[in-house]
C-alpha positions as CSV (number, residue, x, y, z in Angstrom):
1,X,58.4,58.7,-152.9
2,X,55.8,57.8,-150.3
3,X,52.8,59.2,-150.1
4,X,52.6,59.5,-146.5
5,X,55.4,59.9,-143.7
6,X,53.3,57.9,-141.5
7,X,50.5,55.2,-142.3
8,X,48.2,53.8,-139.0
9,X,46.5,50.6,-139.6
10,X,43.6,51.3,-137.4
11,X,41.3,54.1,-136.1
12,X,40.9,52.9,-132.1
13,X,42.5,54.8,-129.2
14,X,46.0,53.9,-130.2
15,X,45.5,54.3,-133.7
16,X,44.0,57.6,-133.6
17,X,45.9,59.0,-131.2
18,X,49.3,57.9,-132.7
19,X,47.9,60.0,-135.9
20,X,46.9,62.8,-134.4
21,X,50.3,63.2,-132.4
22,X,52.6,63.0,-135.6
23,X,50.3,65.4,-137.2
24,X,51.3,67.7,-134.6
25,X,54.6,66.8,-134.6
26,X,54.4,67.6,-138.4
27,X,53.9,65.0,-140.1
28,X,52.0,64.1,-143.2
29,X,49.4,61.2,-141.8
30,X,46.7,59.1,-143.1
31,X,44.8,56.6,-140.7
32,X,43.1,53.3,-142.5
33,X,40.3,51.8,-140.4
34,X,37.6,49.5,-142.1
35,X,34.7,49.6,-139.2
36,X,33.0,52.4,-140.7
37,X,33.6,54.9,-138.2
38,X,36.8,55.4,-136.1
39,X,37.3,54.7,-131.7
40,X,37.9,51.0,-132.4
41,X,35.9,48.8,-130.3
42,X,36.5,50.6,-127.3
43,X,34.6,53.4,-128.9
44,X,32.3,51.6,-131.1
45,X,32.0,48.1,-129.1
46,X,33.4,48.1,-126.2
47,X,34.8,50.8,-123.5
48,X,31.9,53.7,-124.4
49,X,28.9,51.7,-124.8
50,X,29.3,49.5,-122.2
51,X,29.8,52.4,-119.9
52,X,26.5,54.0,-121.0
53,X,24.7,51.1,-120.1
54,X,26.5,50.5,-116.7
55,X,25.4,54.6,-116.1
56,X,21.6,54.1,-117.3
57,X,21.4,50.4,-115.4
58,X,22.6,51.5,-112.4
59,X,20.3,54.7,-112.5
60,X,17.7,52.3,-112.4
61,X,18.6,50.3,-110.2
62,X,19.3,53.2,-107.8
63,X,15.5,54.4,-108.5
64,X,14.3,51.4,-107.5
65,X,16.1,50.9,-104.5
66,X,18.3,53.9,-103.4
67,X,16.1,56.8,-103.9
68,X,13.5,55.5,-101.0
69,X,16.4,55.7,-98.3
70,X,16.8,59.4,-99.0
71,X,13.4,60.7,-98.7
72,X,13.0,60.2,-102.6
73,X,9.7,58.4,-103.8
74,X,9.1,57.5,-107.1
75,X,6.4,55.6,-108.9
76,X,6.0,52.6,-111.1
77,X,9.5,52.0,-112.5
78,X,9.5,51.0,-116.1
79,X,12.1,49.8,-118.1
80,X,12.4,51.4,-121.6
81,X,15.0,49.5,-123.0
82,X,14.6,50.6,-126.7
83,X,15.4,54.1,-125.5
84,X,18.2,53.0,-123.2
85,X,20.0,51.2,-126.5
86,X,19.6,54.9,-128.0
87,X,20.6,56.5,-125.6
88,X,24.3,54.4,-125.8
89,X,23.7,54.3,-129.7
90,X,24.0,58.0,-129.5
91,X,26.8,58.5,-127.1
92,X,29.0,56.5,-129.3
93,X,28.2,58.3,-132.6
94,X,28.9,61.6,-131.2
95,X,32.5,60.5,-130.2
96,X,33.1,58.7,-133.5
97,X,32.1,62.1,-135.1
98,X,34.3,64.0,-132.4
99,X,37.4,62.1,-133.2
100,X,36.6,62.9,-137.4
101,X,36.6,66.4,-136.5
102,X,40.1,66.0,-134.9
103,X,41.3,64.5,-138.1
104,X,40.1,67.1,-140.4
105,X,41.6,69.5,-137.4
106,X,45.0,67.8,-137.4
107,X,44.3,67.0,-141.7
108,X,44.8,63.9,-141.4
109,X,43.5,61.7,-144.1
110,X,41.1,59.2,-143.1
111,X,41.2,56.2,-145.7
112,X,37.7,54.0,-144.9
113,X,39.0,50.2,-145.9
114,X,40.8,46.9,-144.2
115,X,44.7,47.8,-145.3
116,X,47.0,44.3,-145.4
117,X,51.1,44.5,-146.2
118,X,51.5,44.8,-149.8
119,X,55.5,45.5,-149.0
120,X,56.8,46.8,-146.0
121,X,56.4,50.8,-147.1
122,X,52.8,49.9,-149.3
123,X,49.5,48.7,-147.8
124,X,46.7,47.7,-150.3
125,X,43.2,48.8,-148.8
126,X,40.0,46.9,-149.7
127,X,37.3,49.8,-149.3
128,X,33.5,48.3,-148.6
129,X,32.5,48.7,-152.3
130,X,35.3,45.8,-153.3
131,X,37.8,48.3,-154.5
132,X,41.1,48.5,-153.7
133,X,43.9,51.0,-153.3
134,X,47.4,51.4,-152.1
135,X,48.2,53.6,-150.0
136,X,52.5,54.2,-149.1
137,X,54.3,55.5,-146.3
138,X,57.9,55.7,-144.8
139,X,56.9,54.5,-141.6
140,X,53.8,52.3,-140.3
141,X,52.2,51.3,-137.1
142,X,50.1,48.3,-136.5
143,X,47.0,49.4,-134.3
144,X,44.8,46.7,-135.5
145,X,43.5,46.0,-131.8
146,X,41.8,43.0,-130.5
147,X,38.9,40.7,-130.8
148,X,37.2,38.3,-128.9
149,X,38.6,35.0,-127.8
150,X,36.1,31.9,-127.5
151,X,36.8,28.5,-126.2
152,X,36.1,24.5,-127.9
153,X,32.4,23.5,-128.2
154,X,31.1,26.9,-127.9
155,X,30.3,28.6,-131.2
156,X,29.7,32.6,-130.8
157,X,26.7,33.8,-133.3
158,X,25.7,36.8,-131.7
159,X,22.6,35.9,-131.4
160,X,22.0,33.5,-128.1
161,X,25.6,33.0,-127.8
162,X,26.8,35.9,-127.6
163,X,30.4,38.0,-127.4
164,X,30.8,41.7,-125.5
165,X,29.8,43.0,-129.1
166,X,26.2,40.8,-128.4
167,X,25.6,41.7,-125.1
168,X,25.6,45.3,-125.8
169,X,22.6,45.2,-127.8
170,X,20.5,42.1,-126.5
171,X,16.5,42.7,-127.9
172,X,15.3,41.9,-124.3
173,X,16.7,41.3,-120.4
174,X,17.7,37.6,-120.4
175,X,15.8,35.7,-118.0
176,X,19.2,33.6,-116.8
177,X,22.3,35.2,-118.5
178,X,24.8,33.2,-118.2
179,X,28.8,34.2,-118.0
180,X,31.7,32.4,-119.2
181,X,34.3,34.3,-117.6
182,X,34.6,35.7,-114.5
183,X,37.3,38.9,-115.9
184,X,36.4,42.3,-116.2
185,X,34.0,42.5,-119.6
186,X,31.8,39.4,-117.9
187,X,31.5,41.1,-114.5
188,X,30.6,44.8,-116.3
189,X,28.6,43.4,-118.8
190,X,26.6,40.9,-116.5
191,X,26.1,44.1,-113.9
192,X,23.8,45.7,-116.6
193,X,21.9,42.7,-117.0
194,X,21.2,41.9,-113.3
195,X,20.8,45.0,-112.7
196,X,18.1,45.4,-115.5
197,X,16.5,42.1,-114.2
198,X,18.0,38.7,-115.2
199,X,19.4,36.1,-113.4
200,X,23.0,36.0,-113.7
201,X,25.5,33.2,-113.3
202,X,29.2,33.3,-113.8
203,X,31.5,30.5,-114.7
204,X,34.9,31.3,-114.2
205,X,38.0,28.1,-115.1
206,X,40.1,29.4,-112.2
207,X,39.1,29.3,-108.5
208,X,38.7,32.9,-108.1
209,X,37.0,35.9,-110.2
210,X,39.6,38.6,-111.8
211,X,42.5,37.2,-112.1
212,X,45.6,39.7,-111.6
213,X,43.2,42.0,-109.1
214,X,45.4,41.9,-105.4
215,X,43.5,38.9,-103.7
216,X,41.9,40.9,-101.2
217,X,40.1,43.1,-103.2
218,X,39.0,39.9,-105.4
219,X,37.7,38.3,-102.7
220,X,35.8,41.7,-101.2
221,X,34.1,41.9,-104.3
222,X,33.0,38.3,-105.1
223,X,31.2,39.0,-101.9
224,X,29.8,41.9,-103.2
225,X,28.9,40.4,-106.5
226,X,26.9,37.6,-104.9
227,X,24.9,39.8,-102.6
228,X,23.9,41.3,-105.4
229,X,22.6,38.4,-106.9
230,X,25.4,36.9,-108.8
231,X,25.9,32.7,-108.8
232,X,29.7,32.4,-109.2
233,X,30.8,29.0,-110.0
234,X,34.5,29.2,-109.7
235,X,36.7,26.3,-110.3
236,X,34.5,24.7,-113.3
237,X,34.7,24.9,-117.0
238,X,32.2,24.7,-119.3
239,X,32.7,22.0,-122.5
240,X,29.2,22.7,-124.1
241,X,26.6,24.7,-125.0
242,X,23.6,23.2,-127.1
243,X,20.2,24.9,-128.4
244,X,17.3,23.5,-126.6
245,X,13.6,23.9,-127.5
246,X,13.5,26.5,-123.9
247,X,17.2,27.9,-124.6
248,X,20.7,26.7,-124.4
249,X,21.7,24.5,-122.1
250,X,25.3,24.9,-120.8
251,X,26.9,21.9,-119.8
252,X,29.7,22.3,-117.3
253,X,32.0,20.5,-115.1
254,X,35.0,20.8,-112.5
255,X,38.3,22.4,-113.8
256,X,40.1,19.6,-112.0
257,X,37.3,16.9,-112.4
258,X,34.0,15.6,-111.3
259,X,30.8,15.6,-112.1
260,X,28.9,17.2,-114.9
261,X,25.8,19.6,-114.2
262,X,23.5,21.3,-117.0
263,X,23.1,24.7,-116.6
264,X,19.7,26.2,-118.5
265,X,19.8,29.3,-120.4
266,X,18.0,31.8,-122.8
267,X,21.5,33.8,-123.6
268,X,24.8,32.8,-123.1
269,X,27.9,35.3,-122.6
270,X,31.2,34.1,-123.9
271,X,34.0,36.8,-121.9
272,X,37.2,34.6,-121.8
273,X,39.2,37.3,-122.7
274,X,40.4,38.5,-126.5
275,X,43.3,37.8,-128.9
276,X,45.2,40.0,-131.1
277,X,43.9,40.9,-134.3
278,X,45.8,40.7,-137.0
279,X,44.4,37.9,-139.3
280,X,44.6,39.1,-142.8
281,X,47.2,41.8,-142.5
282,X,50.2,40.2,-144.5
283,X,52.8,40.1,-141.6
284,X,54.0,36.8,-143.2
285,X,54.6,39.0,-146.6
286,X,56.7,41.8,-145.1
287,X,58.7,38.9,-142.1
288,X,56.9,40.7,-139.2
289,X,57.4,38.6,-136.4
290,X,54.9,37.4,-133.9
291,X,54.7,34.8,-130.7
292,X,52.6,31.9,-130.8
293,X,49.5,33.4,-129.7
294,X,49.9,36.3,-132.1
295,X,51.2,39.0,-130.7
296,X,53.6,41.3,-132.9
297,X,57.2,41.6,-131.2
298,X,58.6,45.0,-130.6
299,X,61.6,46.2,-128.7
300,X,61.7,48.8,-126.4
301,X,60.8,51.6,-129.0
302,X,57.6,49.8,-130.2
303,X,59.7,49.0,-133.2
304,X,59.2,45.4,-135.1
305,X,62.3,43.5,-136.1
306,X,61.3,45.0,-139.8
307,X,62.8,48.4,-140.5
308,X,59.8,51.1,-140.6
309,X,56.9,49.1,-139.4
310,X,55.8,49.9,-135.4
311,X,53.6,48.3,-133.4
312,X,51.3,49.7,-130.4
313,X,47.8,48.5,-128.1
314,X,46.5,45.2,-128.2
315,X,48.4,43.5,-130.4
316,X,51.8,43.9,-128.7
317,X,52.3,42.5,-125.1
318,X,51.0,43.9,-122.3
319,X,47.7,44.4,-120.7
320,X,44.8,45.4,-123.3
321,X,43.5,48.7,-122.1
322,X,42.2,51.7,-124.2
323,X,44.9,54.5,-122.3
324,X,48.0,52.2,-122.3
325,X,47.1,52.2,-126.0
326,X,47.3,55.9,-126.1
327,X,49.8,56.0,-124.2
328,X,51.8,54.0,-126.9
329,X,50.2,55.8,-129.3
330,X,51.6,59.1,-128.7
331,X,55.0,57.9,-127.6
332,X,55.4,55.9,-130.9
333,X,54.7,58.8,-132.8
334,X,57.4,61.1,-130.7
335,X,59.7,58.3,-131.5
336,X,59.1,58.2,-135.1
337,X,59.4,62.0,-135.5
338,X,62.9,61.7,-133.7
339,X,61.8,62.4,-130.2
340,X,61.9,60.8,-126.6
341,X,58.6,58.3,-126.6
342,X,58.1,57.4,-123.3
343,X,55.5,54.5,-121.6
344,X,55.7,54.0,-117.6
345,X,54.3,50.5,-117.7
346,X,54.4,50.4,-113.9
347,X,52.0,53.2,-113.3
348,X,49.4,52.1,-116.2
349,X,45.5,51.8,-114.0
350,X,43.5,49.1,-114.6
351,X,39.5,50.0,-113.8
352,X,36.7,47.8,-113.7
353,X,33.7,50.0,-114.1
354,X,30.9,47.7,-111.7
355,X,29.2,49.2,-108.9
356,X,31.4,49.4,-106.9
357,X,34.2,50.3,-108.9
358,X,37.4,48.5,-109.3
359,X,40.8,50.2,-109.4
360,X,44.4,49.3,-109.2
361,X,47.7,50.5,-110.2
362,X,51.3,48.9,-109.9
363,X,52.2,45.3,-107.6
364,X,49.8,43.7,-106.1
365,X,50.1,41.8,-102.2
366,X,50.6,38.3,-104.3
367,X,53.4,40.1,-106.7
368,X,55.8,41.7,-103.6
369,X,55.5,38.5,-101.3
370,X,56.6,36.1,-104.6
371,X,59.4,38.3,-105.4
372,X,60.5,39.0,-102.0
373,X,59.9,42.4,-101.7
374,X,59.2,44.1,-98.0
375,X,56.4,46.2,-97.6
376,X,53.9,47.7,-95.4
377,X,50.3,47.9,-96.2
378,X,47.7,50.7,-95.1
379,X,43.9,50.2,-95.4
380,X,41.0,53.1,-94.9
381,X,36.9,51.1,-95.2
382,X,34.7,53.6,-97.0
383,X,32.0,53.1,-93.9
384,X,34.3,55.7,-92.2
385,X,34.6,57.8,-94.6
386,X,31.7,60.9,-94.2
387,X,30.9,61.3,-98.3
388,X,30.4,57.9,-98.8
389,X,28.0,57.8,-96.2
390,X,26.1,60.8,-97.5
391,X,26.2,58.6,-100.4
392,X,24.8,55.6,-99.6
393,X,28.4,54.3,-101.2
394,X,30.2,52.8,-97.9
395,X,31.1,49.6,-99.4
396,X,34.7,48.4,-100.1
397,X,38.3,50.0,-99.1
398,X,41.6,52.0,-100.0
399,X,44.4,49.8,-99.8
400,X,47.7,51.7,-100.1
401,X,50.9,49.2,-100.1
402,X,54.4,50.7,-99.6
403,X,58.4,49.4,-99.3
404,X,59.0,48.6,-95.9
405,X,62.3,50.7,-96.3
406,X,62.0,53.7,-98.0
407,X,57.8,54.3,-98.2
408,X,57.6,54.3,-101.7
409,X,54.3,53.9,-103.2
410,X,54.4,49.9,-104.9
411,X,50.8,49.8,-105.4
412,X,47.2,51.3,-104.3
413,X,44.0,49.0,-104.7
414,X,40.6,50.4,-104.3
415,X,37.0,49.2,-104.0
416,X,34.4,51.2,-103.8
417,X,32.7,53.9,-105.0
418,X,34.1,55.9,-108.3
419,X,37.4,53.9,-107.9
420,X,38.1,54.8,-111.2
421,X,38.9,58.8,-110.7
422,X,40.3,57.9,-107.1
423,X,42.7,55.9,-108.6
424,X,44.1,59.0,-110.5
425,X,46.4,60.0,-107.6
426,X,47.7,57.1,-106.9
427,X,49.1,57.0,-110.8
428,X,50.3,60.1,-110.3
429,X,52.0,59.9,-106.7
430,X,53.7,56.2,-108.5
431,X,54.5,58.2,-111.2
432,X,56.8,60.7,-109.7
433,X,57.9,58.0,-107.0
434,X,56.3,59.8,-103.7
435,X,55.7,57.9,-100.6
436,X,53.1,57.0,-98.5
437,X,53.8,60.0,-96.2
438,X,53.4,62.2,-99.1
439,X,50.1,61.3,-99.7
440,X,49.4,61.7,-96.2
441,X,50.9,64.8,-96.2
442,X,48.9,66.1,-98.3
443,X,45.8,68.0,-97.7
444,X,42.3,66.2,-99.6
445,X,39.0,68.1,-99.6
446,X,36.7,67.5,-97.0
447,X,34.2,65.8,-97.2
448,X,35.3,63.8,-100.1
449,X,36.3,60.0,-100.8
450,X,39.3,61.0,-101.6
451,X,40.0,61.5,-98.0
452,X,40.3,57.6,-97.8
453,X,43.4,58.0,-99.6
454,X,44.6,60.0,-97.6
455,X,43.5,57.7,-94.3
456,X,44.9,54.9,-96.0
457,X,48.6,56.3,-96.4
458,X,48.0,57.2,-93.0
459,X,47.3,53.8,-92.1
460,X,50.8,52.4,-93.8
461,X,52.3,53.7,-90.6
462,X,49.5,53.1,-87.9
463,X,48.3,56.7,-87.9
464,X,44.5,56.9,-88.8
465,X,42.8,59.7,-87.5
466,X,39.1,58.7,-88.3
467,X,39.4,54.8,-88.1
């Protein structure tokens, strides 16, 4: 007999989530997370606390240089950054709290330890003290999650050399931050620094910054990044970084050749992305079987080629995001319990939380020309929109791109101001296959920036009424 009809291996959005849905589809459920404290790194490390300091930097930086346009003086601004660590410190132990209480809700046990395959039905948990315990269960899902990736000659020790984990609780604003990485974690996590005061440079292998973001918007917001101050060196790889008596010193060169430059630092940012975790967890014992770069394989169902073990978030294929993780999470669980378990993988949003925002959802203008797909695009500028005026927020654009024969929505890319909500009705219009007429059909609060989707749909078919 098992002592549990499901056993999650990991307390972050999938993992918790994927518990507390087969509790309520009546299950008997324990979750085994070793952190300390459940969220995962999203929660702990990485979506929450970076998010709190993007809020509290760019508070500052709009007190510094917003509030005066507005009729709104303040003093001598002063940065308190102990209390601005607190402040995130905080936010993140209240939802790590929050989600214990929905355990104890759902009764859920909560078993504090790193669990590894002891069979395919037992997992032996190694609590902090040294002890160990099994723990059994008919069916079990990997949500391990992910860590950071690094690269050669660059040694991460949290300390000057830093991952995501680092830069979220540097002792002091770097003078010159500089980012390997020109994805999404560099560019949020570099925002709070140059917003706070350092000199940032980014150094990004490929010749453009986010890679997968439609082309436009990528190149709409490198712009916007170096006006703000960024230094982007695209195109160059770095193949060194060295303690010096002032620093670091970053050695970089070409991605296709050349010559070698020396870049000075006093913290270095390593963001090249992050790799399935799953060292340690025994998938060789029970025949679990994963690709190359570590990924588990699942079929359609989330289910592993062993019977009874599942698999769900970052260490399956597929984009690492917090909500496509909980999205897994409670469709594994459905499954499991002998329901329908649904993912739409086409309508999954992908944010990036800088000022301005970042948001995008389905094919991008690169995707439909290479598969041959015709389509017409529709584009509203937030400088004609009246609340992002009123705002002071009239950067960026809604782009809105649709089949060329039947209007259905293929994919909507925004920059601009609180992209990240806008980007909401897009998912949903996707999600129930409406067209570009429907969302221009459809009547958005005035004044609002949602109006710009509205203008952009518009625009698919050359109607615009306020551009």
């Amino acid at each position: 007999m098992s002592d549990y009809d499901v056993v999650v291996i990991g307390g972050g959005p999938g993992g918790y989530i994927a518990a507390i849905r087969a509790a309520q589809n009546g299950l008997k459920v324990a979750c085994i997370e070793g952190r300390g404290a459940l969220g995962g790194t999203c929660t702990n490390v990485g979506c929450i606390p970076s998010k709190a300091l993007l809020h509290a930097s760019e508070v500052f930086e709009e007190a510094g240089h917003s509030y005066g346009k507005i009729g709104v003086k303040v003093g001598s601004l002063e940065l308190d950054l102990p209390a601005m660590m607190a402040y995130k410190d905080d936010t993140v132990k209240g939802l790590t709290r929050g989600i214990e209480f929905l355990f104890k809700k759902n009764k859920i046990d909560y078993v504090k330890g790193w669990g590894s395959f002891k069979d395919k039905n037992t997992i032996e948990v190694k609590g902090e003290d040294g002890s160990t315990s099994t723990v059994t269960g008919k069916s079990i899902i990997i949500a391990t999650g992910s860590e950071p990736a690094s690269i050669p000659g660059v040694t991460i020790d949290e300390k000057r050399i830093v991952s995501s984990t680092g830069a979220l609780a540097l002792p002091e604003v770097p003078k010159h931050l500089v980012v390997i990485g020109g994805g999404v974690i560099g560019l949020e996590l570099g925002s709070v620094w140059a917003r706070l005061g350092a000199k940032v440079t980014v150094v990004e292998f490929l010749d453009r910054i986010v890679p997968g973001v439609d082309d436009e918007v990528a190149k709409e917001f490198d712009k916007i990044l170096r006006k703000q101050g960024f230094t982007m060196k695209t195109g160059t790889k770095v193949t060194k970084v060295e303690s010096a008596k002032a620093g670091l010193k970053i050695s970089v060169e070409p991605a296709k050749g050349g010559d070698a430059e020396v870049l000075e630092a006093d913290y270095v940012l390593v963001s090249v992305g992050r790799k399935a975790y799953t060292e340690g967890l025994g998938l060789d014992k029970v025949g679990v079987k994963a690709t190359d770069r570590g990924l588990v394989v699942t079929d359609d169902h989330w289910r592993t080629n062993v019977d009874g073990i599942y698999a769900i978030g970052d260490v399956i294929a597929g984009p690492m995001l917090a909500h496509k993780s909980e999205e897994e999470g409670a469709a594994v669980a459905d499954v499991i319990a002998g329901k329908v378990g649904h993912v739409n993988y086409d309508a999954i949003p992908n944010v990036i939380y800088t000022s301005p925002e970042v948001a995008s959802v389905g094919k991008t203008e690169e995707e439909l020309k290479k598969a041959g797909v015709e389509y017409k695009a529709g584009k509203f500028p937030f400088m004609a929109n009246a609340k992002a005026k009123v705002g002071l927020h009239t950067e960026g654009f809604v782009k809105i791109l649709a089949d060329a024969k039947t209007d259905r929505v293929l994919g909507v890319h925004i920059i601009g101001a609180d992209a990240g909500n806008l980007i909401a009705e897009a998912v949903l219009a996707m999600e129930f296959d409406a067209s570009a007429e429907d969302i221009a059909m459809t009547c958005h609060a005035h004044p609002t920036l949602s109006e710009s989707m509205k203008e952009a749909a518009l625009a698919v078919s050359g109607r615009t009424l306020n551009f």
